[in-house]
Every structure is written in structure tokens, then in C-alpha cells.
C-alpha positions as CSV (number, residue, x, y, z in Angstrom):
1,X,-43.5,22.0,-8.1
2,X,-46.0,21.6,-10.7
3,X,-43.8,21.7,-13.6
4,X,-41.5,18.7,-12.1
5,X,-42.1,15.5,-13.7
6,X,-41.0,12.2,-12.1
7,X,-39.5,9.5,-13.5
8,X,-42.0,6.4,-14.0
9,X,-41.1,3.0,-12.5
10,X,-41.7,-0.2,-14.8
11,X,-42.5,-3.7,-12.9
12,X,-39.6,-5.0,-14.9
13,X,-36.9,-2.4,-13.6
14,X,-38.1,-2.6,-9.6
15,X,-36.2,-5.1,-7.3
16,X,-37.5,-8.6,-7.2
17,X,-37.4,-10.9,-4.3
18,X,-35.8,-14.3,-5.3
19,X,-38.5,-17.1,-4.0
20,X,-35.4,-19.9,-4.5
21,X,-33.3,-17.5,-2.7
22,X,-35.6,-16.6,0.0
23,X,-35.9,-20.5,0.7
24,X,-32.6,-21.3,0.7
25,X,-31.9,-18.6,3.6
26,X,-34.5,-19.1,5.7
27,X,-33.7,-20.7,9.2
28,X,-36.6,-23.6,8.3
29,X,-35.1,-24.6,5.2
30,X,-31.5,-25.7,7.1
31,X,-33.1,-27.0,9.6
32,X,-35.1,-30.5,10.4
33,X,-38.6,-30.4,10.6
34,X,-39.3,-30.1,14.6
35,X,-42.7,-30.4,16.6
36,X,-44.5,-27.6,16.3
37,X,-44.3,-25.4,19.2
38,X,-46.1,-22.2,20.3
39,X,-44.0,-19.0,19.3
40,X,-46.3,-17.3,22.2
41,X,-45.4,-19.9,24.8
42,X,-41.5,-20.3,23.4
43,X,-41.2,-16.4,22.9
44,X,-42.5,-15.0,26.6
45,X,-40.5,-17.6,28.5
46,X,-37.5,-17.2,26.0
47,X,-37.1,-20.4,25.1
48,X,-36.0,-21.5,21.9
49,X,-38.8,-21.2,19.1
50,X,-37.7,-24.2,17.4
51,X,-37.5,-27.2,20.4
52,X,-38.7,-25.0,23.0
53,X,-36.4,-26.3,25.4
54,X,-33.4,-24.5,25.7
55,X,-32.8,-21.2,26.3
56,X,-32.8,-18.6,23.4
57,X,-30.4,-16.1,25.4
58,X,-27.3,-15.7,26.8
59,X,-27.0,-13.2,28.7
60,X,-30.2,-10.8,30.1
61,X,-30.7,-9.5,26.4
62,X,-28.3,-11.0,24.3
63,X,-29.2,-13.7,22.1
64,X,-27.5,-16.7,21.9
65,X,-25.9,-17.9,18.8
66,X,-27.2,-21.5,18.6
67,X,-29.7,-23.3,20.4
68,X,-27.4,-26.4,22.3
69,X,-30.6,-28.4,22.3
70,X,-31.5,-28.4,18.4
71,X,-28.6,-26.5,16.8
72,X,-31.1,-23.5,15.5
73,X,-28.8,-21.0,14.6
74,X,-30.1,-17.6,15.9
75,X,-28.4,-15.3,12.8
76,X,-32.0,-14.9,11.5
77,X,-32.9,-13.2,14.2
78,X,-33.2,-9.0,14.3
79,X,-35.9,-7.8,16.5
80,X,-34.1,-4.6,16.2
81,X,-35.9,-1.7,18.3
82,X,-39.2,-3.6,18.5
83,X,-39.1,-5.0,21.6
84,X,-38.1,-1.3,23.0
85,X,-41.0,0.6,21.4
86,X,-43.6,-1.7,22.8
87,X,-41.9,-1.9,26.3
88,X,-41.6,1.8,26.4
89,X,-45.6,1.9,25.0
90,X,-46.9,-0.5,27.4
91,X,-44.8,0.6,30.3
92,X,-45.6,4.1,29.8
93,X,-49.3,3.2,30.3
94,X,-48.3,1.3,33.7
95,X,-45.9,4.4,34.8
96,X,-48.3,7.0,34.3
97,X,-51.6,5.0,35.5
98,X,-49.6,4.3,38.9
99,X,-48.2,7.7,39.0
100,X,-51.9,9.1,38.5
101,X,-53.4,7.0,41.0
102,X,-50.7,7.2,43.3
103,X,-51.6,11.4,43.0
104,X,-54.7,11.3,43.8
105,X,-55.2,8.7,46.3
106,X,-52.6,10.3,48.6
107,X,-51.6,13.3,47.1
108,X,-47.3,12.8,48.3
109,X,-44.8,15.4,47.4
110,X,-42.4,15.6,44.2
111,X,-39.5,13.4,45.7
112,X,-42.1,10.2,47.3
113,X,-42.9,10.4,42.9
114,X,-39.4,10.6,42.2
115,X,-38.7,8.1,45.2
116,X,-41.3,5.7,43.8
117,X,-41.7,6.0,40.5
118,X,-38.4,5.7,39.4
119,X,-37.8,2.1,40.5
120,X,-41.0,1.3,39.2
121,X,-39.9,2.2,35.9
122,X,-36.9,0.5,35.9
123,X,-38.4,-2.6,36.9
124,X,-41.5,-2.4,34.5
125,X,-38.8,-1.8,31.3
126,X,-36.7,-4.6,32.5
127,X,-39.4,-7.0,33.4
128,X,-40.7,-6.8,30.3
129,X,-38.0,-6.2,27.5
130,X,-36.4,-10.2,27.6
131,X,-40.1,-11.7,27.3
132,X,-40.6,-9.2,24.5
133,X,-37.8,-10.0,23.2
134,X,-38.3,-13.5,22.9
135,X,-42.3,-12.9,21.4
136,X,-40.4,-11.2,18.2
137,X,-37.6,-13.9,17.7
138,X,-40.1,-16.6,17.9
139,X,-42.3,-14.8,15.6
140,X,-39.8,-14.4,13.4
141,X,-39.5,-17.7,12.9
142,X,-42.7,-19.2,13.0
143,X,-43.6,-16.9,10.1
144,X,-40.1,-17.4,8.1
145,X,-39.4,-13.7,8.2
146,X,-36.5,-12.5,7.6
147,X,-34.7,-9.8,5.5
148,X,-35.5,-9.1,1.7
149,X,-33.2,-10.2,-0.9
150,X,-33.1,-8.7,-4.7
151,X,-33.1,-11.9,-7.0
152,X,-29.9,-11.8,-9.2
């Protein structure tokens, strides 16, 4: 291991990001300058981050692909696996807290646990993924981010 040398990296030979490129994509720069509206508020009720009036989905997760109000198009949008790792986080917490109290205030056997805290858990995750949802998408584009692109 000590006798391996690695190959240095120059500023000029690493990937740049194209600032003319960046702008061109971005879901602001095709679209009119709007009132601004709170990605928080817009995001947890999953309205549209742009107008805030329409809907942002169409379906119980699935985003849809313009906003009928304002004609945002939603293809900037990838909240990828981030609104699951926070749900699953945040309802873990919830899960296990009620599970632990529910232990030792009446001490129940296995199946009232199984019997109780399994629809708890469903209804925790699925209570909270859409709103979660929503939060990221609006975030996205309230602070223009968006994927990377190498300038050419």
C-alpha cells in the first residue's frame, strides 16, 4: 500500500459546471417570474411551489407533470429516496416511543403489539411521506437545485 502512488488531479482536467448551462435548465429560468410563495407552506400541503395553488401531485405519490394553474413543469423534480429516509427516521421515533410506552403502561402480550402497532406504522409512513414529499420538490425549487452538468 505504501509503494502505490496515485495519480494527481489538475483544476484544469476535473469537470466543470457550466454557469450558462446551469441557467438555461433551471425550472426559474423558463418560467415567469411568480409571487413568491413559501416552499414550507407549498411543500407540506403539496401544492405547487411555484403559484401555490394547484396541486403538485397526481396521484397519492406521483408527481404531476405540469402544474394546470402556472404551467411549471415538474421534470426538475427528483426527491429520489429522501422523503423515505426521513419518514422512516421520524416514524421510527413515533413507532418505537408508542410501542415503549404502550409496554410499560399496560404491559399487553406480543399480538395487542403486533395488533396495534402495525397499523400505526402504516399510517405514520403514509401520513407523512406526500407532505415530505412535497417539502423536497418545493425546496428544490426555491433553491434552483437541480442536477450537475459538465460544461462542454
Amino acid at each position: 500500500m505504501s509503494g502505490e502512488t496515485h495519480p494527481q488531479v489538475s483544476p484544469e482536467s476535473s469537470p466543470q459546471i457550466s454557469p450558462e448551462t446551469s441557467a438555461q435548465t433551471s425550472p426559474q429560468a423558463s418560467h415567469p417570474a411568480s409571487p413568491r410563495v413559501s416552499p414550507y407552506a407549498t411543500g407540506l400541503t403539496g401544492r405547487c411551489p411555484c403559484c401555490g395553488k394547484a396541486s403538485m401531485f397526481s396521484g397519492l405519490l406521483t408527481l404531476a407533470s405540469v402544474c394546470p394553474k402556472c404551467g411549471l413543469d415538474y421534470s426538475f423534480a427528483d426527491a429520489g429516496d429522501g422523503p423515505a429516509i426521513f419518514v422512516m427516521t421520524i416514524a421510527g421515533f413515533i413507532v418505537v416511543g408508542f410501542g415503549g410506552w404502550l409496554e410499560f403502561t399496560y404491559q399487553p402480550p406480543y399480538w395487542v403489539h403486533v395488533a396495534v402497532l402495525l397499523p400505526f406504522t402504516v399510517l405514520v409512513c403514509i401520513g407523512l411521506l406526500r407532505p415530505t414529499k412535497g417539502l423536497l420538490v418545493a425546496l428544490q425549487y426555491a433553491n434552483k437545485a437541480e442536477e450537475g452538468r459538465q460544461a462542454q
